[in-house]
C-alpha positions in Angstrom: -14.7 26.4 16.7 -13.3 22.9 17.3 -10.3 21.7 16.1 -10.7 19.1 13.1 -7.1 18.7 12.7 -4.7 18.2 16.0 -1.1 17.7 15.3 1.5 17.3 17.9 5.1 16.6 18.1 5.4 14.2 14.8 8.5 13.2 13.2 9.3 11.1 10.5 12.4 10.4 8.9 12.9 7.8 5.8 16.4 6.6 6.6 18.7 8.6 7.8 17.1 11.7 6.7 14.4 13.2 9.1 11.8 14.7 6.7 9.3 16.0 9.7 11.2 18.1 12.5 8.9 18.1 15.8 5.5 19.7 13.4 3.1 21.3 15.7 -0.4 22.4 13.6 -4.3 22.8 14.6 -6.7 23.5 11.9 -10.1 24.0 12.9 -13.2 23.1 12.2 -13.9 25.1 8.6 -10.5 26.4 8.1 -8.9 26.7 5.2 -5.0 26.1 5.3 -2.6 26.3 2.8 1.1 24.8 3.1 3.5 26.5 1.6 7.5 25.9 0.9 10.3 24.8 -0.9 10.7 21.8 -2.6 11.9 18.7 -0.1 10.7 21.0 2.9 8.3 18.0 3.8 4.5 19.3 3.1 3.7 16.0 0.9 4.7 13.7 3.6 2.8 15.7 6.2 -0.5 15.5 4.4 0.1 11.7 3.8 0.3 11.5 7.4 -2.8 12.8 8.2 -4.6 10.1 6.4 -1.9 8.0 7.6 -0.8 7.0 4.3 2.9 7.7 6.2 3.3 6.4 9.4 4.7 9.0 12.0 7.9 7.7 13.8 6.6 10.0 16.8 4.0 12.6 17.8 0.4 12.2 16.9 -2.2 13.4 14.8 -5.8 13.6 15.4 -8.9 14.4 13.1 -12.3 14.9 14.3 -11.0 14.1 18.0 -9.9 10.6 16.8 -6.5 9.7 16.0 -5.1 8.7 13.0 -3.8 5.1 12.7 -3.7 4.6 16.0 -6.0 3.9 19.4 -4.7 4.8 22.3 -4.5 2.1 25.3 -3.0 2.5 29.1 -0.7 5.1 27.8 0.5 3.7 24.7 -0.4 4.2 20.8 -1.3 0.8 19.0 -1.4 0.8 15.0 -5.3 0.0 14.4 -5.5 -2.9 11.5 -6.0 -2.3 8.5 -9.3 -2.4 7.7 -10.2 0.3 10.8 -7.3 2.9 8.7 -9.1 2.5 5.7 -12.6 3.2 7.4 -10.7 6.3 9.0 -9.7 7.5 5.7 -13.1 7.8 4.5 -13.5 10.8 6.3 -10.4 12.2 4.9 -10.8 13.3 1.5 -7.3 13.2 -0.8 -6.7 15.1 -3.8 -3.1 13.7 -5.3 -1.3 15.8 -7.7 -1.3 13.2 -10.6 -5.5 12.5 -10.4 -5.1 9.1 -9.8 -8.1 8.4 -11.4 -8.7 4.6 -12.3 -8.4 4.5 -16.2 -10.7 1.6 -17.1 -13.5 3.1 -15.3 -16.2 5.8 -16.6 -16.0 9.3 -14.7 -19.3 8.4 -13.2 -17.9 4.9 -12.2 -14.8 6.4 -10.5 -17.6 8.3 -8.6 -19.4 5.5 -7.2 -17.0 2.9 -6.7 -15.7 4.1 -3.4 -19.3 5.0 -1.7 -20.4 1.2 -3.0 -17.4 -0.8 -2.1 -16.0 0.9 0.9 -19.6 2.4 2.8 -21.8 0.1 1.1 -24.5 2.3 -0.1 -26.6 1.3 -2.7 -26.1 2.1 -6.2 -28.7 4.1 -6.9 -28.2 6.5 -4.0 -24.5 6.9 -4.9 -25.0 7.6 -8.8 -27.4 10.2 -7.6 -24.5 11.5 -5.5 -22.3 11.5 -8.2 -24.4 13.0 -10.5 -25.3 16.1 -8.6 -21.1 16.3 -7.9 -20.2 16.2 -11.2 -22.8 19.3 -11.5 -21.0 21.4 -9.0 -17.8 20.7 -10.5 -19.0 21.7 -14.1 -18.9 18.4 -15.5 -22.5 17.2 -15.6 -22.3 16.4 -19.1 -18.8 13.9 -18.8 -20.3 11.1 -16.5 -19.7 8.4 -19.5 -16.5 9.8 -20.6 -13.5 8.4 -19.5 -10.5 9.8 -17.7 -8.2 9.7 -21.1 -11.0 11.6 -23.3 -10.6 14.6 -20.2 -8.1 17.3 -20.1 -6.2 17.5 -17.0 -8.4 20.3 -15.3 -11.2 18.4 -16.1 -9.8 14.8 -14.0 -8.7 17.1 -11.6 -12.1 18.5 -11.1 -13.3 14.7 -11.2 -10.5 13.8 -8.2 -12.5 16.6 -6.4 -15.3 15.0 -7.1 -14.9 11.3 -6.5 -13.2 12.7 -2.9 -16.3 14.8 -1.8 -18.4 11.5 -2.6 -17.8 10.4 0.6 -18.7 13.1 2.2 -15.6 13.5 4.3 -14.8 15.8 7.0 -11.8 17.1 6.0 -10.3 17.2 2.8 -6.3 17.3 1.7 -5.0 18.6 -1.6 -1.1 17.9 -2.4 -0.6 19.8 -4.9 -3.7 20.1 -6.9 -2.3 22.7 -10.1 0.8 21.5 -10.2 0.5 18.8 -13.5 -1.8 21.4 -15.0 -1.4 23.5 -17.6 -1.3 27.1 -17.0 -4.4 28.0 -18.8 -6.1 24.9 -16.9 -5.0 25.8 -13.5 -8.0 28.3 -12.6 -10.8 26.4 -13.4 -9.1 24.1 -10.5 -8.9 26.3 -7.8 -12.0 27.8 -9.1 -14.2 24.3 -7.4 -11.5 25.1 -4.2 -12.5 28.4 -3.2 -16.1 27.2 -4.1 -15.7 24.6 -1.4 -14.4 27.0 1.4 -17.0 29.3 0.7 -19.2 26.5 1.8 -16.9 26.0 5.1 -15.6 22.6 4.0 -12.6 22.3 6.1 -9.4 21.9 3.9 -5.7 21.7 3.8 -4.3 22.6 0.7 -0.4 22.2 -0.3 0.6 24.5 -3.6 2.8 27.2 -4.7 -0.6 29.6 -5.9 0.5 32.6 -3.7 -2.6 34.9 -5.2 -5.0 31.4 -4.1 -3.5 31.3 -0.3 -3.9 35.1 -0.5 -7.7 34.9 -1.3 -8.7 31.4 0.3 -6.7 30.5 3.0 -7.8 31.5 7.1 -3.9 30.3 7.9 -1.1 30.3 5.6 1.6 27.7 6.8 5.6 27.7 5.7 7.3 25.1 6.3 11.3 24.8 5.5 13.5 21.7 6.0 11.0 20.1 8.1 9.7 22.1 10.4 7.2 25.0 10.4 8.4 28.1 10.3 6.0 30.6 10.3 2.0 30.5 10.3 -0.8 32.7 10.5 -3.1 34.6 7.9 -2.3 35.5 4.9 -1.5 39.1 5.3 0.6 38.6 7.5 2.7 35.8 6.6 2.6 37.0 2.9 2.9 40.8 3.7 4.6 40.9 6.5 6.7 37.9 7.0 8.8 38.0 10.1 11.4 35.2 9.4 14.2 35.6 7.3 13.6 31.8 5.4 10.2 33.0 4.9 11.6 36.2 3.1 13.6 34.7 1.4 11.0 31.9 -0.3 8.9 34.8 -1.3 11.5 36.9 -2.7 11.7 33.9 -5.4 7.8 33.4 -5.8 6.4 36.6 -5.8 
């Protein structure tokens, strides 16, 4: 297996305080990850600067063998313009903790809009699209609704949706349960774990220990910036070898 996601080295700090301590992470081709930690330990802004939605103060990040943001030229990194990030983050797929859904459009047209505007396919192919993605997220039957007449698992399950419509090669999750509630939370990571059973590679930041336990191929914890301990789930969960990771799980478990 390849590596999908290649990060070395980055940093960021907003201000004077330094958010990402030196973060070294490979996810390959398939993987699931899931990013776990306290609050402020920096796993938001390391997703958003994967899809370069951040820009890294040093380091690098690569997905699919390209690099994020930035081309590389005699030696030196040069920001690619804007309309070459926003191609890039096609093929990164991001589910935001809030839905971000567009309220004035239909569930189908917050499908669509993205594969029309941004790739340019035609219309018909891309309501086809949507359609049989609503399906496999269980909501054939709210493609005319809009996002306010949905319950919160239900635009969460549309985010899912509208992300996979462009058919990216990775896919990042901050958060996705978090604004849920409880009784809503399942049928969420329900689509998930239906989506790395099919091998799409994903990066997934939440507090569900029992989803990392089932899901994930690498379980990440990251403390004040920095990673502190990875590797599967049994053995970070079960067996954790450093004390902050103790410590987190003490509280969660």
């Amino acid at each position: 297996m390849t590596a999908m996601v290649d990060i070395r080295s980055v940093h960021k700090s907003f201000g004077s305080l330094e958010v990402l301590r030196g973060i070294d992470l490979e996810v390959r081709a398939g993987q699931v990850a899931v990013v776990l930690g306290p609050s402020g330990s920096g796993k938001s802004t390391l997703l958003r600067a994967i899809n370069h939605l951040e820009k890294v103060d040093s380091g690098w990040i690569s997905v699919a063998g390209s690099l994020v943001g930035y081309r590389k030229r005699h030696g030196k990194l040069y920001e690619l313009r804007e309309r070459d990030i926003l191609k890039q983050r096609t093929r990164i797929g991001f589910v935001f903790q809030n839905f971000n859904l567009f309220p004035h459009l239909t569930v189908l047209e917050n499908l669509i809009e993205a594969p029309v505007s941004a790739l340019r396919r035609p219309r018909k192919q891309a309501v086809e699209s949507a359609e049989r993605l609503l399906a496999r997220v269980g909501l054939a039957d709210k493609a005319s609704a809009y996002p306010r007449q949905l319950s919160g698992g239900q635009q969460q399950r549309v985010a899912i949706a509208r992300a996979l419509a462009l058919e990216p090669e990775l896919l990042l999750f901050d958060e996705p349960t978090s604004a849920l509630d409880p009784e809503l939370v399942g049928e969420v990571l329900d689509v998930i774990k239906d989506l790395a059973g099919q091998g799409t590679t994903m990066i997934v930041v939440t507090h569900e220990i029992g989803f990392a336990r089932e899901v994930a191929d690498t379980v990440v914890f990251m403390d004040d910036g920095r990673i502190v301990e990875q590797g599967p789930p049994a053995d970070v969960l079960d067996h954790p070898r450093e004390r902050r990771t103790k410590a987190f799980l003490s509280k969660v478990l």
